[in-house]
N, CA and C atoms as an extended XYZ file, in Angstrom:
384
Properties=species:S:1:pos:R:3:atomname:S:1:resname:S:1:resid:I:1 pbc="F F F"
N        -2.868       75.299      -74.480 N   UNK     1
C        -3.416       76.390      -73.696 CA  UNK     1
C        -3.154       76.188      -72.201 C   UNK     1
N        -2.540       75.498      -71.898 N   UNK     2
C        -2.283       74.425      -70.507 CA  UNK     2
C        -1.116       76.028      -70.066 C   UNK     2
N        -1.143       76.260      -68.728 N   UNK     3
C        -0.388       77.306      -68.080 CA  UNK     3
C         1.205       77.027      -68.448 C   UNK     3
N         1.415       75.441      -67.815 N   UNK     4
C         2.718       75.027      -67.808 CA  UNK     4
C         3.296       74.813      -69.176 C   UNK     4
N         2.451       73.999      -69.925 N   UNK     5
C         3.097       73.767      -71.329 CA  UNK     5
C         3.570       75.319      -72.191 C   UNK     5
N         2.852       76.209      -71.849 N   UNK     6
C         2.904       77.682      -72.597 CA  UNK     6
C         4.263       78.166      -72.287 C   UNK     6
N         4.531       78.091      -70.895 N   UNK     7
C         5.509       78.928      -69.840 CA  UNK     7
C         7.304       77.828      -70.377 C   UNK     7
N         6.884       76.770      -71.178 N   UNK     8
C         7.817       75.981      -71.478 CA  UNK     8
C         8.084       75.987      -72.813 C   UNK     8
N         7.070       76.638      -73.705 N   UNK     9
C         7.000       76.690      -74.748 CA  UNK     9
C         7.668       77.975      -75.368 C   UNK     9
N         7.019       78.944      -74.543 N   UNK    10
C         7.517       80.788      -75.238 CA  UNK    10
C         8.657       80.634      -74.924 C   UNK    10
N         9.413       81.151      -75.440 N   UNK    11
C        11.064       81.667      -75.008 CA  UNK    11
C        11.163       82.609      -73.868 C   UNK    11
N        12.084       82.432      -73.171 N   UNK    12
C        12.476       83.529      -72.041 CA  UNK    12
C        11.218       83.774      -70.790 C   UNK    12
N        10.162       83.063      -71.299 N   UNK    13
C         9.551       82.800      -70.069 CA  UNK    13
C        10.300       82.283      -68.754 C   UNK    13
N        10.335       83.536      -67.590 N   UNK    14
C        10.557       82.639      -66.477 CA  UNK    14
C         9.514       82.845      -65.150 C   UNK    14
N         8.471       83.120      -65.337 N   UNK    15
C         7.648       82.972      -64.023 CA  UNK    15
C         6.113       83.256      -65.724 C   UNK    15
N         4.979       82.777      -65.323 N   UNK    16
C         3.751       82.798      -66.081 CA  UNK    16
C         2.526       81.732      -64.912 C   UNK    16
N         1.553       82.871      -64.301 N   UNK    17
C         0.376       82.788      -63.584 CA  UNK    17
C        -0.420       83.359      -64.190 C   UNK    17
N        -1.693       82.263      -64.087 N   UNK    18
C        -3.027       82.543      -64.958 CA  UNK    18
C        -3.557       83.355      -64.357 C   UNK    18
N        -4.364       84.445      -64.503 N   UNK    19
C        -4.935       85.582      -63.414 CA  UNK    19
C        -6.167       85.719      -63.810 C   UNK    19
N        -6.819       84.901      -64.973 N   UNK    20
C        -8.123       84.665      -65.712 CA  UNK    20
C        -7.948       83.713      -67.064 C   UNK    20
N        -9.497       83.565      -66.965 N   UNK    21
C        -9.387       82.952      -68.759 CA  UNK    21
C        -8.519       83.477      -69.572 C   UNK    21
N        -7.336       82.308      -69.970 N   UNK    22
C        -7.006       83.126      -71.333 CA  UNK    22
C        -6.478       84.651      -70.822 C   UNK    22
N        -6.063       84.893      -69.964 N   UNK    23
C        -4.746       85.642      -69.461 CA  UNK    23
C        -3.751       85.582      -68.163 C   UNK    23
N        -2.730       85.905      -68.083 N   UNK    24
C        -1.526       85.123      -67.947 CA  UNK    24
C        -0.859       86.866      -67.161 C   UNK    24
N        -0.264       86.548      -65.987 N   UNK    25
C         1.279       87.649      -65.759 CA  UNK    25
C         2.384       86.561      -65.867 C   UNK    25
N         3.268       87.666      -66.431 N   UNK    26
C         4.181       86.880      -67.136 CA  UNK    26
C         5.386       88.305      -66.588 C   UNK    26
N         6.566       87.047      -66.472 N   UNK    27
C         8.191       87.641      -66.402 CA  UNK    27
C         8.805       86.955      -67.275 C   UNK    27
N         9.603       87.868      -68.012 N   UNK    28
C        10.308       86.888      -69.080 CA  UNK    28
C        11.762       87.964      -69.037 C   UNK    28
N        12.763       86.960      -69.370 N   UNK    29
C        14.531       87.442      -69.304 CA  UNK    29
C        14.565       87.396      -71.041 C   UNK    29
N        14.496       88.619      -71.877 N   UNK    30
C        15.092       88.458      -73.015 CA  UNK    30
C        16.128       89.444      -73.353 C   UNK    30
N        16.928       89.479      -74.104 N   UNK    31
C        18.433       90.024      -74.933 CA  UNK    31
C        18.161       89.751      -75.844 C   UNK    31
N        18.632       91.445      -76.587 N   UNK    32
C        18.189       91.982      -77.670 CA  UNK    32
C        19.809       92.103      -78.068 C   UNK    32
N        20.810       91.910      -78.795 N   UNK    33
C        21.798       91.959      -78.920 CA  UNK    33
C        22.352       92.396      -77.804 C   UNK    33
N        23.330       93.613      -77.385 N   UNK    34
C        23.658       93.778      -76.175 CA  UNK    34
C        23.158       94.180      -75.103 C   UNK    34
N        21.519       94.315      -75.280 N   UNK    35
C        20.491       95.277      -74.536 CA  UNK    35
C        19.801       93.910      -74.013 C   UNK    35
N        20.021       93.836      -72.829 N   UNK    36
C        18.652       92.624      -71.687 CA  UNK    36
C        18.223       93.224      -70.491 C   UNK    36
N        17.439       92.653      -70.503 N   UNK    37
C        16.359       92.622      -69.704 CA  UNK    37
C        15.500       91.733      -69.024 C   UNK    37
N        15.043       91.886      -67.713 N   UNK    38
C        13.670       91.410      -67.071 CA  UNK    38
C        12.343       92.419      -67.740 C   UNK    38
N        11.293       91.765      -68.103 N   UNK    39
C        10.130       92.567      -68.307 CA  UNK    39
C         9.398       91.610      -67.619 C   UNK    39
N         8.553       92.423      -67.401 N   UNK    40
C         6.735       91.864      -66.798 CA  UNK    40
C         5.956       92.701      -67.126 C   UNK    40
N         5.031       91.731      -67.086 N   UNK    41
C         3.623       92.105      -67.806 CA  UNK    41
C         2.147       91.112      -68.657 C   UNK    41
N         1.978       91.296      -68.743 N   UNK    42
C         0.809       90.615      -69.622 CA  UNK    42
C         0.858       89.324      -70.715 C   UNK    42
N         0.068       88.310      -70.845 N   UNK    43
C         0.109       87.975      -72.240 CA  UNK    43
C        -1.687       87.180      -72.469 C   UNK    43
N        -2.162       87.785      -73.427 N   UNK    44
C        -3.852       87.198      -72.864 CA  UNK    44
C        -3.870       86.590      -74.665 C   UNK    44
N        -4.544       85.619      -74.616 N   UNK    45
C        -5.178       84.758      -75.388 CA  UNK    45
C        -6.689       85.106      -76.003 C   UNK    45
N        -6.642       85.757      -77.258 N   UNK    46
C        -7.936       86.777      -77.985 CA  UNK    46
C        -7.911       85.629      -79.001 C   UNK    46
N        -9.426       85.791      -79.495 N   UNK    47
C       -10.223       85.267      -80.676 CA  UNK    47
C       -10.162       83.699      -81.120 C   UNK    47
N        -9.775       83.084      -79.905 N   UNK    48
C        -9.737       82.032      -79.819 CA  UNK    48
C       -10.861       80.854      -80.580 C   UNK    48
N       -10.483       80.174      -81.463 N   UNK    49
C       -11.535       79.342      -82.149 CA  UNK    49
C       -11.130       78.037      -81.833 C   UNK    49
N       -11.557       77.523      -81.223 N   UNK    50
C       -10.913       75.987      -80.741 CA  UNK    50
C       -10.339       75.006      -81.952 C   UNK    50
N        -9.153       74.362      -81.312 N   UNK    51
C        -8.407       73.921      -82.234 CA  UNK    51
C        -8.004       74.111      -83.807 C   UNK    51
N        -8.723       75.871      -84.136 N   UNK    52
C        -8.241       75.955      -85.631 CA  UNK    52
C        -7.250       77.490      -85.203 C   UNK    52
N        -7.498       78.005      -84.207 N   UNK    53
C        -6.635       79.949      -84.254 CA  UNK    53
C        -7.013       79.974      -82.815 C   UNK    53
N        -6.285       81.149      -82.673 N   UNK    54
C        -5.981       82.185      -81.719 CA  UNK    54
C        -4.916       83.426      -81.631 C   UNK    54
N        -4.926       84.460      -80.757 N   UNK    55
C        -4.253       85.686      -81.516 CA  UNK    55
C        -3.595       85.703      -79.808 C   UNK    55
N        -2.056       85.688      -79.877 N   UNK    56
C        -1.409       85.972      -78.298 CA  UNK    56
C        -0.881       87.522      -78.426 C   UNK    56
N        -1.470       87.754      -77.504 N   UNK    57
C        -1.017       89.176      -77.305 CA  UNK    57
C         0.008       89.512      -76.167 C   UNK    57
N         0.703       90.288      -76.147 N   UNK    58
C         1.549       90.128      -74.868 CA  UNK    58
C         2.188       91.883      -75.213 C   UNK    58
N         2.147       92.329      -73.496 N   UNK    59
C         2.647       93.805      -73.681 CA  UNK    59
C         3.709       93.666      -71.898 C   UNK    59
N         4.666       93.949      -72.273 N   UNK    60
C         5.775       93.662      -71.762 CA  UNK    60
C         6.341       94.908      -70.933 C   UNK    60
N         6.939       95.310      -70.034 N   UNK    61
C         7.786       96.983      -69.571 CA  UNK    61
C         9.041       96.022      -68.748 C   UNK    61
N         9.912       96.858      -68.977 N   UNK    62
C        11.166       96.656      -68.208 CA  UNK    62
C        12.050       98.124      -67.508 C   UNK    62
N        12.956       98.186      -67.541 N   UNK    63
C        13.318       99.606      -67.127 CA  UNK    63
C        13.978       99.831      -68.047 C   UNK    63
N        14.429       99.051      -69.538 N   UNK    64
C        15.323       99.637      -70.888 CA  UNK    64
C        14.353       99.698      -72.045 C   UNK    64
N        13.132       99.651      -71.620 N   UNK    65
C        11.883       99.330      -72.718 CA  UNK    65
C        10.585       98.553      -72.518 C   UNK    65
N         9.887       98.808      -73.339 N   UNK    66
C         8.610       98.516      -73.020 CA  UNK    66
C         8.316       97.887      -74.526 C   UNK    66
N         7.562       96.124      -74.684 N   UNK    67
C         7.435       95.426      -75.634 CA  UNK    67
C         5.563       95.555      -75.727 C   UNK    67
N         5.255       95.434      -77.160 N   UNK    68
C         3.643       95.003      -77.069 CA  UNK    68
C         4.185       94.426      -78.249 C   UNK    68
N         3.291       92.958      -78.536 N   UNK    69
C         3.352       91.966      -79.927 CA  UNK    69
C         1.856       91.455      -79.635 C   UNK    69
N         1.550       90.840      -80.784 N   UNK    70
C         0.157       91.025      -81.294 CA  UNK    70
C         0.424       89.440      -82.611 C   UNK    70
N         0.545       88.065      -82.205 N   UNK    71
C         0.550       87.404      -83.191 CA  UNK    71
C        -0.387       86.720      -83.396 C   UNK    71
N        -1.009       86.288      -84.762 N   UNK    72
C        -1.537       85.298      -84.924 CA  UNK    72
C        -1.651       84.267      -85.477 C   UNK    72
N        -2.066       82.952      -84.760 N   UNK    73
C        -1.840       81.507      -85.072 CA  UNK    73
C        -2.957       80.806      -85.292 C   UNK    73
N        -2.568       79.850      -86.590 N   UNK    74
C        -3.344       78.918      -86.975 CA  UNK    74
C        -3.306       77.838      -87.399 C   UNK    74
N        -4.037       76.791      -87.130 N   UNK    75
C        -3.086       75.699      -87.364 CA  UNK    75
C        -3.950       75.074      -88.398 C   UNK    75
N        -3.510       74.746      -89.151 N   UNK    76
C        -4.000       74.028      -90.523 CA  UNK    76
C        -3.565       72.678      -90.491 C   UNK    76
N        -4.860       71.941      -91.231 N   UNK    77
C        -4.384       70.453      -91.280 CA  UNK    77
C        -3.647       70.001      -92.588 C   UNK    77
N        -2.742       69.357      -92.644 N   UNK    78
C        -1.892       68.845      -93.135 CA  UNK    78
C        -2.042       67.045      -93.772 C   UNK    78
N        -1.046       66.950      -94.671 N   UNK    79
C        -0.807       65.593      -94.943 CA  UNK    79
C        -0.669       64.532      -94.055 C   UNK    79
N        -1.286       63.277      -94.132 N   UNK    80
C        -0.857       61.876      -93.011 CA  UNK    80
C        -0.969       62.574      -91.680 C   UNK    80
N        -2.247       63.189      -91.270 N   UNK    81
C        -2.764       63.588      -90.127 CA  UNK    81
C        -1.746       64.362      -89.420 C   UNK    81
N        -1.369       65.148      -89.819 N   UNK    82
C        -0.132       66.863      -89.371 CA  UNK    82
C        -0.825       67.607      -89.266 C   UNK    82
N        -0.454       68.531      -88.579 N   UNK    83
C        -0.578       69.903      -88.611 CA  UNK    83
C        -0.139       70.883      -88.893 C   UNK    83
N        -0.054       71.987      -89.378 N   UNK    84
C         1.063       73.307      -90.019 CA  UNK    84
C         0.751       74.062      -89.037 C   UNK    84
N         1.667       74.789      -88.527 N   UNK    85
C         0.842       76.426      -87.917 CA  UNK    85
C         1.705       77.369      -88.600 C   UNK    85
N         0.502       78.283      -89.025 N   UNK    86
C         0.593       79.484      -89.724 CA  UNK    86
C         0.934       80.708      -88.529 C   UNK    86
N         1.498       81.395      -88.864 N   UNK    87
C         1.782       82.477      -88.112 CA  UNK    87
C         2.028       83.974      -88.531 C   UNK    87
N         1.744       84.892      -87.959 N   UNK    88
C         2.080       86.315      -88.802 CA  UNK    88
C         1.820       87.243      -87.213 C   UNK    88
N         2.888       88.137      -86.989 N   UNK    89
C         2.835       89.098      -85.381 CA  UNK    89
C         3.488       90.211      -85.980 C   UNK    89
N         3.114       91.268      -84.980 N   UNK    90
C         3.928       92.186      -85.154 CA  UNK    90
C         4.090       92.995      -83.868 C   UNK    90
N         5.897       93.553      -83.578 N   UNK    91
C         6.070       93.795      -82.503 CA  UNK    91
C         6.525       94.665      -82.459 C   UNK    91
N         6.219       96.208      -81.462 N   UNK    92
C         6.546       97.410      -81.467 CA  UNK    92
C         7.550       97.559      -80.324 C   UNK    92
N         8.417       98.241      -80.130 N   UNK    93
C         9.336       98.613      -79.153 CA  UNK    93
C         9.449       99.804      -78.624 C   UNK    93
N        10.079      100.227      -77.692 N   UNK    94
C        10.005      101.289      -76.815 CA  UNK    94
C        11.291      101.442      -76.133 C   UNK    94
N        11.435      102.870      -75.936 N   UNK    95
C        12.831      103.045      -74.789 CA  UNK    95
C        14.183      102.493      -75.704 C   UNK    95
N        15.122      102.307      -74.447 N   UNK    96
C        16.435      101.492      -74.730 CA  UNK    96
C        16.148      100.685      -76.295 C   UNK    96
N        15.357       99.613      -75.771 N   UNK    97
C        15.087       98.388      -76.434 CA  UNK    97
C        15.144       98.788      -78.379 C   UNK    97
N        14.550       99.716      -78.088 N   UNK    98
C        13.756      100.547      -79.527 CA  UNK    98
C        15.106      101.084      -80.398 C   UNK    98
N        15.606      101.727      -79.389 N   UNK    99
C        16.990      102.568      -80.218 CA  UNK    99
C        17.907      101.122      -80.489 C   UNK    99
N        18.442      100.822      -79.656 N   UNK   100
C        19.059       99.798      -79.799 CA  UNK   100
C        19.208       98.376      -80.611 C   UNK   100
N        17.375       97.851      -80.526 N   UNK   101
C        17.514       96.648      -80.868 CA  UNK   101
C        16.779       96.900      -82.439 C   UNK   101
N        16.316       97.994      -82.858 N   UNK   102
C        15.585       97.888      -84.319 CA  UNK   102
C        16.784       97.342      -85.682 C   UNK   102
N        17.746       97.412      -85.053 N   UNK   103
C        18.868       97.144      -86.243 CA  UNK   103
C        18.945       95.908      -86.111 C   UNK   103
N        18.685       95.139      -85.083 N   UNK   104
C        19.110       93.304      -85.263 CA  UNK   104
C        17.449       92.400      -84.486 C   UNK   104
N        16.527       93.545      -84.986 N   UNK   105
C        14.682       93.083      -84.208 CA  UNK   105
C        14.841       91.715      -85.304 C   UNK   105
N        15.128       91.909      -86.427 N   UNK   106
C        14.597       90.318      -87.409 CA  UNK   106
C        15.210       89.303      -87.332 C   UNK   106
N        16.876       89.248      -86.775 N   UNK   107
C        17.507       88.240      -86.171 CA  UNK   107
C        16.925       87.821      -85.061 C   UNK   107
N        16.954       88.587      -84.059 N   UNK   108
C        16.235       88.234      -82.764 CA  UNK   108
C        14.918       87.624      -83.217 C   UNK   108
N        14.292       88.051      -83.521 N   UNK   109
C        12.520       87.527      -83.952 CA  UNK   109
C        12.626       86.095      -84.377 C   UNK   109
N        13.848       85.978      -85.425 N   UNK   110
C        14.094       84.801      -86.207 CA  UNK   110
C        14.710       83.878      -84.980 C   UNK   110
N        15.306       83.656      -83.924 N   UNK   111
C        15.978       83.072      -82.839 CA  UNK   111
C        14.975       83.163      -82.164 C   UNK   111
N        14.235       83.881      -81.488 N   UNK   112
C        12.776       83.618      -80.926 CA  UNK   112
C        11.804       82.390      -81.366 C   UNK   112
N        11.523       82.681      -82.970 N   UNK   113
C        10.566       81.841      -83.122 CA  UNK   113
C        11.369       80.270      -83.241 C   UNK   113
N        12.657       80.208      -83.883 N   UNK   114
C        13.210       79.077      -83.673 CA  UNK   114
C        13.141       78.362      -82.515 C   UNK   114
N        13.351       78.984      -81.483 N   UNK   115
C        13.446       78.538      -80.346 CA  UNK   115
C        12.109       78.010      -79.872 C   UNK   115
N        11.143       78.774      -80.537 N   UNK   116
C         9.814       78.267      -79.493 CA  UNK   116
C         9.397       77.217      -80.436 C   UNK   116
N         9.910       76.755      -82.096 N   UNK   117
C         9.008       75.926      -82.385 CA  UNK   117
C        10.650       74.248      -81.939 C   UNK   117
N        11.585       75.068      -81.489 N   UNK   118
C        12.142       74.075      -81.240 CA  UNK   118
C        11.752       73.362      -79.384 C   UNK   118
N        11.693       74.173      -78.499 N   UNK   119
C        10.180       74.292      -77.360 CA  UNK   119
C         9.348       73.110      -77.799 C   UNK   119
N         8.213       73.900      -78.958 N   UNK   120
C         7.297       73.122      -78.490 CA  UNK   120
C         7.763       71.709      -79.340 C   UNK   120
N         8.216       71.381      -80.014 N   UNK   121
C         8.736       69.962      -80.329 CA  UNK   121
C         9.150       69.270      -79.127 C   UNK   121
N        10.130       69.836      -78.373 N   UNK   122
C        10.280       68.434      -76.895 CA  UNK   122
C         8.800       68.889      -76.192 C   UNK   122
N         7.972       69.724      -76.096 N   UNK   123
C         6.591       69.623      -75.328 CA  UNK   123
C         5.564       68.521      -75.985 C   UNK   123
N         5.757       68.325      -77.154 N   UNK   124
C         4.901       67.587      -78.180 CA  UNK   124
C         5.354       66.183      -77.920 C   UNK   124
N         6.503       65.797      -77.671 N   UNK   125
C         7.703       64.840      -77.770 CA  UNK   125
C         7.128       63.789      -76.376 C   UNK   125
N         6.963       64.913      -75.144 N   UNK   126
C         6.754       64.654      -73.995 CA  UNK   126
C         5.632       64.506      -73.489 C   UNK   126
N         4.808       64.936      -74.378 N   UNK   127
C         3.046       64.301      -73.909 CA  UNK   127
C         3.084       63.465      -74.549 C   UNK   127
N         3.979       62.657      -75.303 N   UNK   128
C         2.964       61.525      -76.361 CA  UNK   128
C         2.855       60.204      -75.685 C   UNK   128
């Protein structure tokens, strides 16, 4: 929940300031197959249960589209003291982004989340 570890963790984060509990302005650079963008905007931290869930919300505008996603995470305990995190989001599109990127949204999604659980592995790597 740490500002910096988050902003190193999400993908395409490139600027993230806390502006309250558990919410965040955020700029992030993402490409959607041939469609990119700068967006800014939001990402706030709902239903937070310490160390078992929480739900990240994040609603995004750029000038080729406008993003809102809605995921939620949980982390379950595991074998020989692990952890799993469970996950399930869903993300609506707008504008450019919408026409364009709905034909390759599950590749992208799938390279997103790779990326962030490959993220937070060197973040995990680097606090120990």
């Amino acid at each position: 929940m740490d500002t910096q570890s988050l902003a190193r963790v999400v993908p395409g984060i490139s600027s993230l300031e806390k502006i309250s509990d558990n919410s965040y302005k955020s700029t992030l650079n993402i490409g959607v197959g041939p469609v990119s963008g700068s967006f800014n905007g939001h990402i706030q931290l709902d239903n937070i249960v310490e160390e078992k869930s929480f739900t990240l919300k994040a609603k995004q505008e750029s000038k080729i589209g406008n993003a809102n996603a809605a995921i939620s995470i949980r982390l379950v305990p595991a074998e020989d003291s692990q952890t799993a995190i469970d996950f399930d989001g869903d993300v609506q599109l707008s504008g450019l982004m919408a026409s364009m990127g709905q034909r390759i949204i599950g590749g992208v999604s799938g390279t997103l989340t790779k990326q962030f659980f490959q993220n937070l592995e060197k973040e995990l790597e680097t606090n120990r």
